[in-house]
C-alpha positions as CSV (number, residue, x, y, z in Angstrom):
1,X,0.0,0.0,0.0
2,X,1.4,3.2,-1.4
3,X,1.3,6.5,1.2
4,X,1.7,9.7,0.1
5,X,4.8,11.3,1.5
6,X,4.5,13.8,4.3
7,X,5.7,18.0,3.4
8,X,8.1,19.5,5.3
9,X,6.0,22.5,7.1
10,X,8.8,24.8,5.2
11,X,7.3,24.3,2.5
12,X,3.2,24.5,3.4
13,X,4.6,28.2,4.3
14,X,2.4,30.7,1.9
15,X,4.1,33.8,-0.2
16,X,2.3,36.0,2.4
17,X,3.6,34.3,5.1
18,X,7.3,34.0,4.1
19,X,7.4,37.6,3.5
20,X,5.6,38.8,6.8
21,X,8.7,36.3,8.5
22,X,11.1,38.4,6.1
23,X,9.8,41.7,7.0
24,X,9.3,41.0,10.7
25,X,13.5,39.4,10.9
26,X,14.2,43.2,9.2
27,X,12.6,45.2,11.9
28,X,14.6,43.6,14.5
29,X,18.1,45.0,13.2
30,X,19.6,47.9,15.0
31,X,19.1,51.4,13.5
32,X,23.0,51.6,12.2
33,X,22.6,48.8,10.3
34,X,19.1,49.6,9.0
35,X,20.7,52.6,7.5
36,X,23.8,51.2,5.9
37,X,21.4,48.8,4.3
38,X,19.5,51.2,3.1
39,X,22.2,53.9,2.0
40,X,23.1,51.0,-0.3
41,X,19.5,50.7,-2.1
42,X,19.4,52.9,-5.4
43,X,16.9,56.2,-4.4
44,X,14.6,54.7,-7.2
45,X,13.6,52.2,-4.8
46,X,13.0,54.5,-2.2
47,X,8.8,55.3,-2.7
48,X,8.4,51.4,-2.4
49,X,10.7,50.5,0.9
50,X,8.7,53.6,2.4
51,X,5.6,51.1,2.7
52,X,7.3,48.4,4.2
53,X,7.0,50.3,7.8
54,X,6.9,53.3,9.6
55,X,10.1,52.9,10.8
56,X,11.4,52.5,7.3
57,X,9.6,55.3,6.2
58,X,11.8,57.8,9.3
59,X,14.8,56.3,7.8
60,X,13.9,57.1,4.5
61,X,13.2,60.7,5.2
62,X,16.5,61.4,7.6
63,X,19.3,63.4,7.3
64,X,20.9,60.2,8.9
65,X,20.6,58.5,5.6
66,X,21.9,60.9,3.7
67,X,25.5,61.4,6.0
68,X,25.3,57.4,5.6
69,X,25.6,57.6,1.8
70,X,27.9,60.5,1.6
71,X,30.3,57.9,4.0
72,X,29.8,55.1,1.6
73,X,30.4,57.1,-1.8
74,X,26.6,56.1,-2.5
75,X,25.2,59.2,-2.8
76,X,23.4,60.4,-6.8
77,X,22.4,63.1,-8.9
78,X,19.0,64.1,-9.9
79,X,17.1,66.1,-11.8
80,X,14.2,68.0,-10.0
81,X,10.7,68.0,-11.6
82,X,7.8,70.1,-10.3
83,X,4.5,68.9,-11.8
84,X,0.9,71.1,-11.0
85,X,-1.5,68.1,-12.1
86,X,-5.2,70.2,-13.0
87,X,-8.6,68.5,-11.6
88,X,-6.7,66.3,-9.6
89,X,-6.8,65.3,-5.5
90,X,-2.7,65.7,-5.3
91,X,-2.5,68.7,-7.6
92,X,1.4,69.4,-6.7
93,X,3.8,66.8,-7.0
94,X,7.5,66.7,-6.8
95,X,9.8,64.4,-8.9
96,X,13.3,63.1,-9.3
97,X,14.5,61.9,-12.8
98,X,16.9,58.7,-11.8
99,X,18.5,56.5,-13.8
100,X,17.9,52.9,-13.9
101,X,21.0,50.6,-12.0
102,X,23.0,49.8,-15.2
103,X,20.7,51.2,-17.7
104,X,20.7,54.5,-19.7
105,X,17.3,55.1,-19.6
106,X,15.7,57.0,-16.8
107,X,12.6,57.3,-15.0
108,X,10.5,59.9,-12.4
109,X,10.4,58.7,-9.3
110,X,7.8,60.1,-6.5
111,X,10.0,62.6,-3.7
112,X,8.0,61.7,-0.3
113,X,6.6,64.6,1.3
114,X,4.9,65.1,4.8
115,X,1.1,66.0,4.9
116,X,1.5,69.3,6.0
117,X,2.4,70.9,2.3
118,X,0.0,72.7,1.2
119,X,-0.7,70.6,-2.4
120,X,-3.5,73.3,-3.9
121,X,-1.9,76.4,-5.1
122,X,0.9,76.8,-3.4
123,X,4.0,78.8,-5.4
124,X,7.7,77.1,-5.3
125,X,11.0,78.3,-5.9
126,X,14.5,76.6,-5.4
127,X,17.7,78.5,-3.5
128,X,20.4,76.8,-3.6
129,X,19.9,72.9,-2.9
130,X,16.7,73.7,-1.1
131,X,13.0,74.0,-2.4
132,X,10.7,76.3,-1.2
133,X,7.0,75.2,-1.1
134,X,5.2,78.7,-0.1
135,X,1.7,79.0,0.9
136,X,-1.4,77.5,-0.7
137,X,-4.4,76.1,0.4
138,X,-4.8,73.6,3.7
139,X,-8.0,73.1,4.7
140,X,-9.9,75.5,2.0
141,X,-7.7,78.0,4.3
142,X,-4.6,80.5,3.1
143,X,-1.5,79.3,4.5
144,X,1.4,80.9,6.1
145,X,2.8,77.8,5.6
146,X,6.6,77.4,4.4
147,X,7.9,74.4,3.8
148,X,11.9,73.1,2.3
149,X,13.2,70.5,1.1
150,X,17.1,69.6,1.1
151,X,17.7,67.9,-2.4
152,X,20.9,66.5,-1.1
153,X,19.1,64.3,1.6
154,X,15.8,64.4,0.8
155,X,14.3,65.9,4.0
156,X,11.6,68.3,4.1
157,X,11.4,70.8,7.2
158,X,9.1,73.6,8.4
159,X,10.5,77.1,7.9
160,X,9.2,80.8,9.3
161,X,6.0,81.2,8.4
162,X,4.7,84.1,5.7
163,X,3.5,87.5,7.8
164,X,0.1,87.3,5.8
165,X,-1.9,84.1,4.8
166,X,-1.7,83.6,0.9
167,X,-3.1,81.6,-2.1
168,X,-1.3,81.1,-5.1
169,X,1.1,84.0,-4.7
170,X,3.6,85.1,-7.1
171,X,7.4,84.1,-5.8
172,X,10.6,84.9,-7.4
173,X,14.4,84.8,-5.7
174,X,16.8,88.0,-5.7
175,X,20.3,87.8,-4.1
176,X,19.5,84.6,-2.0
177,X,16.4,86.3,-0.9
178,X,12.6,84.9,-1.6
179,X,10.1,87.5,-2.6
180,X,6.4,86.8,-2.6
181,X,3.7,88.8,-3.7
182,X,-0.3,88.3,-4.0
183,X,-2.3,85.8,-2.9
184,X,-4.1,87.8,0.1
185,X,-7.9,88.9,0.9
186,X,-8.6,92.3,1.5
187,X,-5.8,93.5,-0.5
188,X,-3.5,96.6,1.4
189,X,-0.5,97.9,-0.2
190,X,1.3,97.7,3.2
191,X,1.0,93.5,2.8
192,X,0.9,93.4,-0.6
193,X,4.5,91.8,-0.8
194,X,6.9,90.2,1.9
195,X,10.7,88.8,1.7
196,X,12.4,85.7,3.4
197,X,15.9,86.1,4.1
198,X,17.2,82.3,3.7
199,X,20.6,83.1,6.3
200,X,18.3,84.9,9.1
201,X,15.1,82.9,8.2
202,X,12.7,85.9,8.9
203,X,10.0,87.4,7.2
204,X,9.7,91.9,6.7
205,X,7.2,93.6,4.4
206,X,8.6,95.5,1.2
207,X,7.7,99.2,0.4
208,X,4.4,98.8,-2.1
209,X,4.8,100.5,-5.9
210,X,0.9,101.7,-4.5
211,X,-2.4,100.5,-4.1
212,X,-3.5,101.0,-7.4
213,X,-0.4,99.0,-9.2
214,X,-0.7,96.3,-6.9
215,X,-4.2,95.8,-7.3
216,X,-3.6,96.0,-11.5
217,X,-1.3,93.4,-11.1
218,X,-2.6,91.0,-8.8
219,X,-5.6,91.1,-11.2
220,X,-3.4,90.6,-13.9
């Protein structure tokens, strides 16, 4: 009489199961080692390894990560894309053009942002390796909002907040220095434009061209 031989339990383990046991043995290495993993992963892969955890995800986004790579000679180049999507939820969206591992061709890989950016009608400029995302909408509110990003390590922070609220507001960068204009109910020449020193990170109010000019061009 013939009997049908026994499986070893390894192998009744699912797909699911064997990655859950994979996933689970990764979250229980110590932090330096989690980031010279990591530092060692192409940024292309990035978006995806953000899901794995939340922990992965605070990695992901540290300046941590980015001194790792600059140790290990793993650090990239990128080119920045800023992409206002119309009629859609995530309006604003912020890019980096990688190349594939030992390919020539390139593709746009998703920058992870915090939820606090603004993402309707915001305006963004870039000083030096940091982007500015300024103002916007949070909330159906105006925002004072400032938020920059570090292209070398990927980290987004909260800077001084705008002296007035504003909605889609007209930036533009002078001698290191952000100047924003617009966006603001109950328009007053006294408020009608504000500058950001990047060195001192504070906000003052520029002398207005006049009531009547600003109120041409903001309708403009």
């Amino acid at each position: 009489m013939e009997t049908t031989p026994k499986r070893s339990k390894t192998l009744l383990m699912s797909n699911g199961e064997e990655r859950r046991s994979m996933t689970f043995g990764i979250e229980m290495l110590p932090d330096d080692l989690v980031l010279s993993c990591l530092a060692r992963v192409p940024r292309m892969y990035y978006p995806i390894l953000s899901l794995v955890s939340k922990r992965f995800r605070s990695f992901l986004t540290s300046t941590e990560l980015y001194q790792t790579r600059n140790l290990l000679g793993s650090t990239e180049s990128f080119l920045f894309v800023c992409l206002r999507i119309v009629n859609d939820s995530n309006p604003l969206r912020l890019f980096t053009l990688c190349r594939r591992p030992n390919s020539l061709t390139k593709v746009m890989v998703p920058i992870l942002s915090p939820d606090s950016i603004p993402k309707f009608l915001p305006d963004v400029v870039l000083v030096g390796s940091n982007i500015y995302v300024i103002g916007g909408l949070i909330n159906n509110n105006a925002s004072h909002n400032v938020m920059v990003m570090d292209c070398r390590s990927h980290t987004w922070r909260e800077a001084q907040g705008m002296c007035v609220p504003r909605v889609s507001p007209s930036a533009c960068v002078l001698d290191g220095k952000i100047y924003v204009a617009g966006g603001c109910k109950n328009l007053d020449a006294t408020m009608w434009m504000e500058v950001f020193d990047t060195k001192t990170e504070s906000w003052e109010f520029v002398s207005s061209p006049g009531e009547e000019i600003c109120r041409e061009l903001t309708s403009c």
